[in-house]
C-alpha positions in Angstrom: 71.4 72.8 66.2 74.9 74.0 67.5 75.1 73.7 71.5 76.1 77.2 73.2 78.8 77.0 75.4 78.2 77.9 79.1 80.8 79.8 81.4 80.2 80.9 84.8 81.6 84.0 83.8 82.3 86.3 80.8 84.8 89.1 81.3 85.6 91.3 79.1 88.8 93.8 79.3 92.4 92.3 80.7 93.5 95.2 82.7 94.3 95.1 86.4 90.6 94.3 87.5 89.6 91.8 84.9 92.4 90.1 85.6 92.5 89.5 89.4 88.8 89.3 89.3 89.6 86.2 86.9 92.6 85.0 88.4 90.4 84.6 92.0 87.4 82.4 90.4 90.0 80.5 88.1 92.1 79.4 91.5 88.6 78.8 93.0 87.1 76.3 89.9 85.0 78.7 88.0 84.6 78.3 84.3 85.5 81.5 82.6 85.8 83.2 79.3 88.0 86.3 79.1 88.7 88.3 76.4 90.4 91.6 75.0 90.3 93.6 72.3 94.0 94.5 72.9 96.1 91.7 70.4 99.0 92.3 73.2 99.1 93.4 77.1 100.0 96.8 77.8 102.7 97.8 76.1 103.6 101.0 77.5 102.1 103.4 79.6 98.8 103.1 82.3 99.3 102.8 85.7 102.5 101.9 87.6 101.9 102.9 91.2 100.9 99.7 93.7 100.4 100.6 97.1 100.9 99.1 100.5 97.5 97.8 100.8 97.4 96.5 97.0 100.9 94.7 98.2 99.4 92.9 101.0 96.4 91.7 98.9 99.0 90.6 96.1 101.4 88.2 98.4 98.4 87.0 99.6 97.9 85.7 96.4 101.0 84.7 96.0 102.0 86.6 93.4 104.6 89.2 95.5 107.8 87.8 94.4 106.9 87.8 91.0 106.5 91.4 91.1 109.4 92.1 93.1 111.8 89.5 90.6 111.1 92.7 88.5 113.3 95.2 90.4 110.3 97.8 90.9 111.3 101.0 92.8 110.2 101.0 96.4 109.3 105.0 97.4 109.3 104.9 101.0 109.2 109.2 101.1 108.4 111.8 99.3 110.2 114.8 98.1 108.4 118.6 98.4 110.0 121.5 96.4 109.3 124.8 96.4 110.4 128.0 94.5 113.6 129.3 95.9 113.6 133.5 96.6 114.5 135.8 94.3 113.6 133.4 91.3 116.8 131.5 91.7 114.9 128.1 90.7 113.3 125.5 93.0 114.5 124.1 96.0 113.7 121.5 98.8 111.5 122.1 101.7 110.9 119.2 103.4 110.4 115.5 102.8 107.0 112.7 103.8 107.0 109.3 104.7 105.3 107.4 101.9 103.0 105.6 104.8 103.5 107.5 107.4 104.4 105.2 110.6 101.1 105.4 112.4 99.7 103.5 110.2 100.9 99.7 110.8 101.7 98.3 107.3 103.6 94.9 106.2 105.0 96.7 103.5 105.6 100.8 104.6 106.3 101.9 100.5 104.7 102.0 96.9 106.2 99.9 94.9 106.4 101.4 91.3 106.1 98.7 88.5 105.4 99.2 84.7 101.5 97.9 84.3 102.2 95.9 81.3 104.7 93.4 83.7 102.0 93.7 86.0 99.7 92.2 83.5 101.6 89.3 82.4 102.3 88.1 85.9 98.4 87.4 86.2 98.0 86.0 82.7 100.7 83.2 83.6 98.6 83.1 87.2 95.7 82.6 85.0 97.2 79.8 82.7 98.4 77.5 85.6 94.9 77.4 86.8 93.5 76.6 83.4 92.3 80.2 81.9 93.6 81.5 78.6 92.8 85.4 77.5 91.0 85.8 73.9 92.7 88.3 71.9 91.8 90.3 70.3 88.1 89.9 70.6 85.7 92.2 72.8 81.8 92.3 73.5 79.4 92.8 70.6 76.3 92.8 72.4 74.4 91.1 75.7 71.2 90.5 77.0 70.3 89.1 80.3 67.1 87.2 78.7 66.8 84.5 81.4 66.1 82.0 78.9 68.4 79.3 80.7 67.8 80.3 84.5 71.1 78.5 85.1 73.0 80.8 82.4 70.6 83.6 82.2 73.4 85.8 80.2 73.6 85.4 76.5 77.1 87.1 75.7 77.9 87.6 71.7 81.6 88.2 71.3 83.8 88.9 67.6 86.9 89.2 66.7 88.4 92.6 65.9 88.4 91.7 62.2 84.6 91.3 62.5 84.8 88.1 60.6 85.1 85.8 63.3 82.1 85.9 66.1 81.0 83.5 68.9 77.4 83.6 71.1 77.8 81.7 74.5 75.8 81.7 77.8 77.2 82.9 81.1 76.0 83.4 85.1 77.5 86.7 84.9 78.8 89.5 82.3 81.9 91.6 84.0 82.8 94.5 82.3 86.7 95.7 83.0 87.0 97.5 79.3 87.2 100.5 81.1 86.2 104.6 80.6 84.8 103.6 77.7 83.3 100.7 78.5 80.7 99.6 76.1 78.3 97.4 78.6 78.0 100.3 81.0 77.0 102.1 77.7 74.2 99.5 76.6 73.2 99.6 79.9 72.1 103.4 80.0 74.2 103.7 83.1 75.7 107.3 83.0 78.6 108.3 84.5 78.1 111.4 87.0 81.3 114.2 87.0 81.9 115.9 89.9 83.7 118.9 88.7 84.1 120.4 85.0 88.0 119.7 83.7 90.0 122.7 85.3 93.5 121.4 84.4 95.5 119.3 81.8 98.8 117.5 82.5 101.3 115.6 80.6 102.8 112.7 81.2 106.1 111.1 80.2 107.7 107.8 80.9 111.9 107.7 80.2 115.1 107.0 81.0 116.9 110.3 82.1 120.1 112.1 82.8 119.9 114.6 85.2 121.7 116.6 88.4 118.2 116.7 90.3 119.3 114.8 93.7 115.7 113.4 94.5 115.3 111.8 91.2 114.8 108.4 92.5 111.8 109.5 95.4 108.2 110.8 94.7 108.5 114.5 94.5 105.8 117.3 94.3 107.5 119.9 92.6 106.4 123.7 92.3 108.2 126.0 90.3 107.5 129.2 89.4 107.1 127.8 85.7 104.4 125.7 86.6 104.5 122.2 88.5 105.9 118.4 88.3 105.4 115.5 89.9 108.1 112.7 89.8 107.7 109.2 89.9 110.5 106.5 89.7 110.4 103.2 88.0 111.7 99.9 86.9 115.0 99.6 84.9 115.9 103.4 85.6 112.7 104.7 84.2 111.3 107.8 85.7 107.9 109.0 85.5 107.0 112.4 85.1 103.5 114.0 85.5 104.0 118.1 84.0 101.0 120.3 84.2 99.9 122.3 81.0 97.6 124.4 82.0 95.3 125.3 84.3 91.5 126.7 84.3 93.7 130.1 86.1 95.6 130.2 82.8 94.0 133.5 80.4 92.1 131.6 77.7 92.5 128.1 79.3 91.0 125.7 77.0 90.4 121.8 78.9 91.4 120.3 75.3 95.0 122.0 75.1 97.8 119.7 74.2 101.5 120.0 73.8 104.0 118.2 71.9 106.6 115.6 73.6 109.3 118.6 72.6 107.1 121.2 74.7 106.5 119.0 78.1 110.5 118.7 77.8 111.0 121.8 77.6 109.0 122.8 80.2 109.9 120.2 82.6 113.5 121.8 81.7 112.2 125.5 83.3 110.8 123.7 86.3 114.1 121.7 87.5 116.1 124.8 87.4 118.7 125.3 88.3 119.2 121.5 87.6 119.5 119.7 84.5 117.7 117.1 82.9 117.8 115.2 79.2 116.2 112.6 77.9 118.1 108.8 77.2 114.7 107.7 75.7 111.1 108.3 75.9 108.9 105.5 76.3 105.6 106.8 76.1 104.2 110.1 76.1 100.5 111.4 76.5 98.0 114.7 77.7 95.5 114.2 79.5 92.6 116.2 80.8 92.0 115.7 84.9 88.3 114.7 85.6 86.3 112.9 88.2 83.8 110.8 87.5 81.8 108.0 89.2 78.9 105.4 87.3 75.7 105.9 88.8 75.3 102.4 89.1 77.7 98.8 89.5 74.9 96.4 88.6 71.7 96.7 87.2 70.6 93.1 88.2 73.4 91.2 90.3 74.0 89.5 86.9 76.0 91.8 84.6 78.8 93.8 86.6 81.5 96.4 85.8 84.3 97.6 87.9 87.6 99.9 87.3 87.5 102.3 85.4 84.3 101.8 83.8 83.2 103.2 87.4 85.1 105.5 88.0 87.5 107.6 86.7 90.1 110.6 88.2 93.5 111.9 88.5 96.1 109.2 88.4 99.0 111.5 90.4 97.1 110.0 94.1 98.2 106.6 92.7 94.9 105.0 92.5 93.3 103.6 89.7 95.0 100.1 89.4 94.7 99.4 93.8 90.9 100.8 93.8 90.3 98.1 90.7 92.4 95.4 92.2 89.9 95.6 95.3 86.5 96.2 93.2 87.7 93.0 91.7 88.4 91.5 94.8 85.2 92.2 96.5 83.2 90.7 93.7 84.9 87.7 93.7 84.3 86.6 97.0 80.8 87.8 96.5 80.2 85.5 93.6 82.2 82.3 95.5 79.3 82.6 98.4 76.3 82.4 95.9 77.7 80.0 93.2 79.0 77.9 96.0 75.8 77.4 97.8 76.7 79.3 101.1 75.0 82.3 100.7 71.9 84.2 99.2 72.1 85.7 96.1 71.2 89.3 97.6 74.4 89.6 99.1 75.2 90.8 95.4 74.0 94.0 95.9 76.6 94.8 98.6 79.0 94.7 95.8 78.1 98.0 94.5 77.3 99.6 98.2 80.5 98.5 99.4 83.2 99.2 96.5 81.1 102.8 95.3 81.2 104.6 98.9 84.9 104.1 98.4 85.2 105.6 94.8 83.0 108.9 96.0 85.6 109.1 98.9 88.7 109.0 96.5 87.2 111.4 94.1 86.5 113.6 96.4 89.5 113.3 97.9 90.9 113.6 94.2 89.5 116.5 93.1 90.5 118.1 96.2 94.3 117.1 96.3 94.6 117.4 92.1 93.2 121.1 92.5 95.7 122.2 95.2 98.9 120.3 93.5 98.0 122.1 90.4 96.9 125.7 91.2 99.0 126.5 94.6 102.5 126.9 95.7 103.0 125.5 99.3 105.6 127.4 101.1 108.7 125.5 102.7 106.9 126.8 106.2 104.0 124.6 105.1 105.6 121.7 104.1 108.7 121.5 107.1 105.2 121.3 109.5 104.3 118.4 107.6 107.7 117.0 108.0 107.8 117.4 111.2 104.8 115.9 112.1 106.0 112.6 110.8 109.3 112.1 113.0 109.5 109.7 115.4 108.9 110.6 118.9 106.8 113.8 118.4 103.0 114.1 118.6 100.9 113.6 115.2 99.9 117.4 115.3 102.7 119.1 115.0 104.1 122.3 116.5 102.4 124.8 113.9 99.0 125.9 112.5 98.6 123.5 109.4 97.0 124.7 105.5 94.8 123.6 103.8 97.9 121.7 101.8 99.4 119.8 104.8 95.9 118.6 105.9 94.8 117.1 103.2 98.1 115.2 102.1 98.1 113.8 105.7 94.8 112.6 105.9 94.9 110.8 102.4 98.0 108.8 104.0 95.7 106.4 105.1 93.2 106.3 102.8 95.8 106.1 100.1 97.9 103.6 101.5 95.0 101.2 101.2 94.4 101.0 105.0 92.2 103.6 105.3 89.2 101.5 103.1 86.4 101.5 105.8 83.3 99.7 104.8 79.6 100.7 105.9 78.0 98.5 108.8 76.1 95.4 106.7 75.3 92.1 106.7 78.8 91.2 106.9 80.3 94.1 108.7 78.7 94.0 112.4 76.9 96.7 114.5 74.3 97.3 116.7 71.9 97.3 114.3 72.8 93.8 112.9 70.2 90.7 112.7 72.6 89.1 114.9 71.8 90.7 118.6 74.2 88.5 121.2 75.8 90.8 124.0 78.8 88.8 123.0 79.5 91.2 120.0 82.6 93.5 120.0 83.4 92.7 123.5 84.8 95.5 125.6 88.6 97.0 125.0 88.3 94.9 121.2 90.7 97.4 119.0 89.3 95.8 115.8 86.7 97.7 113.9 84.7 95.8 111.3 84.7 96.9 107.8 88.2 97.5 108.5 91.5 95.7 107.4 93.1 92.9 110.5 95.8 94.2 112.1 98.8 92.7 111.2 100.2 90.5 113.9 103.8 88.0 114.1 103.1 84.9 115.8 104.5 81.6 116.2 103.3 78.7 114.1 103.4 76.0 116.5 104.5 72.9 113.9 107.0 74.0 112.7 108.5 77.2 115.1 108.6 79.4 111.8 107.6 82.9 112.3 104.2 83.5 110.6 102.5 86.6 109.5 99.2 85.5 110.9 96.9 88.2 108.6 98.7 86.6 105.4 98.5 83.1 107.0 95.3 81.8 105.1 95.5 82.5 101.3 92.7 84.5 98.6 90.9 81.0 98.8 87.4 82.5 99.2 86.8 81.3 102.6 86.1 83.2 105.8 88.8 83.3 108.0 87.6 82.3 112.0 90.7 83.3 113.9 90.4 82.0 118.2 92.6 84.0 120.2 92.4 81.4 123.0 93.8 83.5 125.5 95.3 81.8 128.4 94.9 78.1 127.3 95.0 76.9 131.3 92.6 79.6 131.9 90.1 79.1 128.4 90.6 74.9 128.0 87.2 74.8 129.2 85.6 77.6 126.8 88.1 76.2 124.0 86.8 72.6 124.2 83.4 73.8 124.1 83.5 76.1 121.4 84.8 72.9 119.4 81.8 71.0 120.7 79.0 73.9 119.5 81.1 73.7 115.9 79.9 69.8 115.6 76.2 70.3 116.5 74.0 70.0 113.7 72.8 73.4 111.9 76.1 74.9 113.5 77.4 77.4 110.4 80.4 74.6 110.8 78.1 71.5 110.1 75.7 73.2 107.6 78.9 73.4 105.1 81.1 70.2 105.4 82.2 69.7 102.2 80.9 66.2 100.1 84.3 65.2 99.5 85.3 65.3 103.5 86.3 61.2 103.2 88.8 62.0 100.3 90.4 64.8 101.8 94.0 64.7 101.9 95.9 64.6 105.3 98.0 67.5 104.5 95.3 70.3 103.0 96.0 73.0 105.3 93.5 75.5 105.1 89.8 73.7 103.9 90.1 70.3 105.2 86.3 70.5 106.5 85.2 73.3 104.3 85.4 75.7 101.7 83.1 78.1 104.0 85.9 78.2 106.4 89.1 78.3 107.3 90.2 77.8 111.7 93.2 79.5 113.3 94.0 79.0 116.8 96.4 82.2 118.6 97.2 80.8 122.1 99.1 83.6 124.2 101.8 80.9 125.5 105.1 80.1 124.3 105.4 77.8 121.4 107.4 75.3 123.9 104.2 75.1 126.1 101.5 73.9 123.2 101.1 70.3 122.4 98.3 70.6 119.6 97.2 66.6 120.2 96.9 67.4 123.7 95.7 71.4 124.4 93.5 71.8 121.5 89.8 69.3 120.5 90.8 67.3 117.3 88.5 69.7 115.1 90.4 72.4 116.1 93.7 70.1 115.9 93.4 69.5 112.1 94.1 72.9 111.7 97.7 71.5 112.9 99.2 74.4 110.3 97.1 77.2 111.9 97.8 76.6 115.6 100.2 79.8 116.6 102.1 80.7 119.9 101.0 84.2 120.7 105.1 85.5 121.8 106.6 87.9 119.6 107.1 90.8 120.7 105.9 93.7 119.1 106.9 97.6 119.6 103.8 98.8 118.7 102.7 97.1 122.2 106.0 97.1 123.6 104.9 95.7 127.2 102.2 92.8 126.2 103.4 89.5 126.6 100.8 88.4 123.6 101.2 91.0 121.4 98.8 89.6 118.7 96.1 89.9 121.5 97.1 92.8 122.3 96.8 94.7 118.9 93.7 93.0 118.1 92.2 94.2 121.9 91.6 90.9 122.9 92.2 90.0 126.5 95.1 87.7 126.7 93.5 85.7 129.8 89.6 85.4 128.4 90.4 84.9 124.6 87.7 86.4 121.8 86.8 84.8 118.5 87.0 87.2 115.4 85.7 86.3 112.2 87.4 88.2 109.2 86.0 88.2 105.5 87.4 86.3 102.8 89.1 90.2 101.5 90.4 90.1 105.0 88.4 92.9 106.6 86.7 92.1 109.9 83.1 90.7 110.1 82.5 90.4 113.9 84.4 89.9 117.2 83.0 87.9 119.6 83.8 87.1 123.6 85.0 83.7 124.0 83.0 82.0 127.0 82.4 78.8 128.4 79.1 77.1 127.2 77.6 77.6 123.8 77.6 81.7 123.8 80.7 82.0 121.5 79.5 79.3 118.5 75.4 80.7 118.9 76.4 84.2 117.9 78.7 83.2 115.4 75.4 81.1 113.7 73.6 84.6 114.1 76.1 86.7 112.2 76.3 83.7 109.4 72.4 83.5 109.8 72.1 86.8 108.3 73.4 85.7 104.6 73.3 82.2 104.5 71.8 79.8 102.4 70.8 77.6 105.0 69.0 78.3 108.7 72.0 78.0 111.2 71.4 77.5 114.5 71.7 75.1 117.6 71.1 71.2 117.3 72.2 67.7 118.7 75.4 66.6 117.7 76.5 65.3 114.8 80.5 64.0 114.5 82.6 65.7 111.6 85.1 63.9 109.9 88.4 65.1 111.1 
């Protein structure tokens, strides 16, 4: 009898959340088969739009300069245009900062970027760390039988010419096929719509000659001939999103399409009194504008989907590809705590509490901003408010009484930037109702708000005096990220050096995870040299000058050597702190704090640093609370440093 192979994985689909969901547990070891039904990646087409957030998460990976060796288009505002009086075509009536300068982003643009190229940077990702994609093959069926409690999944798979097939055994099933996805379908899992299909838009993708001055920002364009939304691109590509009809149209009809000729043409009526004509078109499609959510993730913390086989909506908000790349995210981490002994398989279920609040909160959001773009005409009154808000120096809420218009597009500038994603109070996002009940949670003036992202912070990395990013500092490796903002190192030695001593005791969250390789370790791994649990940054508000690492910091803290930073750049967000990194984070820059942040790079918990054991024994009661192993306090026990 033929042996089945066994993955840890089976993915199926090699869109944007298959693929990071794959390129995270191929960096991290896992065994994986991925396939597609698609012979080729995308070709043309799909999404384009990667937002600030989506960025962060992507040089984090490393894979930022790949994307930007591309030449995408960076939108750093956007254009409104209304009808000009007297029917003399459209005009401009104010412009919008992208991401909006309240909110404190690496990267303050979207960066626009074919999906296709997008695609193909992961696949080579994938194919340094061992992991092909099977073309074109795709899912014929699944059952989670449990017949191998290891590899409960039995996964049959074929080739598109249905001559070729292959049955193998996996840990998990992840569906990324998308709308249609065919698992979610087997499942019986239904997929819940919001609102009935009230408009119908075109979309075109081309190179262009035109007079139209904005042509190279976002625009929201309202004509009296309908509306347009513009969206530049790689290589002098534009993107153009043209509405068709509407449910206020006489006899509107949700399956109405139009002809490549017709969208021209009306595109044409719109621009007036500019001028536009077509180099090229490089792909061309209608599409009906729906929201609709999955009722569930995950029937059984085995087989998952993500993407749009969850959820599905308006792409003008530019969100499909960032909301997949962080459902993907999110499971992966998930899966790295269970299948690397850390945690309990339970925490699985978070998976689908977490990542489906935020899909109801962008279709709603969706359905909201997709109606008014499509059915209302802002006037330039509205939209100079909105303007104005924005500019430096004045107050966020404006001068003038704001529509319904201008307060929805500000408040989605958070949430669509990627910054806004606030998850729920859980086991891993701390609150007064958490297992873990030391008074030295979320000590008093702490600025940090778990569930939410880390601030970003510029430090000084003490080895070498480069300038370090300190929220990009630690890699996508899995691993939750302990950051010790030691405060005043001649005020905190005391706390530090005991905080270093609580790490070593036996059943210390520290101890409980060394990994079995610890002797073989090499002297220059950076960020896991103790375990792949962890990873330690020390933030010292001194200058770089005054910190000797051998001498100012306990050798477990020490062999961090590449994650010991000088807290003294200044920042102008908090113009008179002499530790700015404290600062933002609300950390006092005399006492110190401890904050643990996820391996997605949300925060878990802050934590007051104190003298004694305090800091280390409410750390082991947050990790306590998903865990595979009791934590808690013991003798001491020396790890290897």
């Amino acid at each position: 009898m033929t042996s089945v192979e066994r993955y840890d994985i089976v993915i199926v689909g090699a869109g944007p959340v298959g693929l990071l969901l794959s390129s995270c547990l191929a960096r991290w070891g896992y065994k994986i088969k991925h396939v597609d039904i698609r012979p080729e990646p995308t070709a043309t087409g799909r999404a384009d739009g990667i937002q600030p957030r989506s960025l962060d998460l992507l040089r984090n990976m490393g894979l930022k300069r790949q994307i930007m060796a591309h030449g995408p288009a960076k939108v750093y505002e956007v254009a409104f245009w209304d009808p000009s009086s007297g029917g003399q075509g459209i005009h401009r009536t104010g412009n919008w900062p992208s991401c909006p300068k309240f909110i404190d982003a690496r990267y303050p643009f979207t960066t626009l970027l074919h999906q296709g190229l997008i695609e193909r940077i992961f696949i080579d990702d994938l194919h340094k760390n061992g992991t092909t994609i099977q073309r074109p093959w795709t899912i014929s069926d699944f059952t989670n039988d449990g017949k191998d409690k290891d590899y409960p999944v039995q996964v049959s798979l074929k080739h598109s010419n249905g001559n070729e097939k292959e049955t193998v055994r996996a840990k998990y099933l992840f569906s990324g096929e998308g709308a249609r996805s065919s698992v979610r379908e087997k499942l019986g899992i239904k997929i819940h719509h919001k609102d009935p299909i009230s408009h119908v838009w075109g979309v075109m993708d081309g190179v262009i000659k035109t007079d139209f001055p904005d042509i190279k920002l976002k625009c929201n364009i309202h004509s009296d001939h309908g509306s347009i939304m513009v969206i530049p691109r790689e290589n002098n590509l534009v993107r153009l999103y043209i509405q068709i009809a509407s449910s206020t149209d006489e006899g509107f009809n949700a399956s109405k399409t139009a002809s490549e000729a017709d969208v021209q043409a009306s595109a044409k009526k719109i621009l007036k009194p500019y001028n536009i004509e077509w180099e090229r078109v490089e792909w061309f499609s209608v599409y009906p504008i729906g929201q609709g959510i999955a009722e569930r993730y995950t029937l059984d913390e085995r087989i998952f989907m993500g993407g749009d086989a969850c959820h599905t909506h308006s792409p003008k908000a530019g969100q499909g590809m960032n909301t997949a790349f962080l459902d993907a995210q999110n499971l992966a981490w998930k899966i790295h705590l269970v299948e690397g002994g850390f945690a309990k398989r339970n925490i699985l279920q978070s998976y689908e509490s977490e990542r489906k609040m935020i899909a109801e909160t962008l279709l709603s959001f969706d359905a909201k901003y997709a109606a008014l773009f499509s059915s209302r005409l802002p006037s330039a009154g509205e939209v100079q408010t909105g303007s104005e808000v924005k500019k430096e120096g004045q107050e966020e809420q404006g001068s003038g009484q704001e529509t319904e218009f201008v307060k929805v597009w500000k408040s989605s500038c958070e949430f669509t930037s990627g910054y806004g994603v606030a998850y729920n109070p859980n086991v891993f996002n701390w609150d007064e109702k958490h297992q873990a009940r030391s008074p030295l949670f979320q000590p008093q003036g702490t600025k940090l708000r778990t569930g939410r992202i880390l601030h970003p912070a510029n430090v000084t990395r003490v080895v070498d005096a480069n300038v370090a990013h300190l929220e990009q500092s630690i890699p996508v490796n899995g691993s939750f990220r302990i950051y010790l903002f030691g405060g005043d190192p001649t005020h905190t030695k005391t706390a530090i050096n005991n905080f270093a001593h609580n790490l070593t005791k036996k059943k210390s969250f520290f101890s409980s995870y060394l990994r079995s390789d610890i002797a073989q370790v090499s002297h220059h791994e950076q960020h896991n040299p103790h375990s792949h649990f962890f990873t330690i940054c020390t933030v010292l508000a001194a200058t770089r000058y005054k910190i000797d690492i051998a001498n100012s910091l306990p050798a477990v803290l020490g062999r961090y050597r590449y994650h010991v930073y000088a807290d003294d750049i200044w920042d102008a967000r908090v113009p008179e702190a002499k530790a700015a990194a404290h600062a933002k984070m609300g950390i006092d820059p005399t006492k110190g704090g401890v904050v643990v942040v996820r391996p997605d790079g949300y925060v878990g918990c802050t934590v007051a640093l104190v003298e004694g054991s305090g800091t280390v024994d409410a750390l082991n009661e947050y990790f306590s609370a998903f865990t595979s192993q009791v934590l808690g306090t013991g003798g001491d026990v020396q790890a290897q440093l």
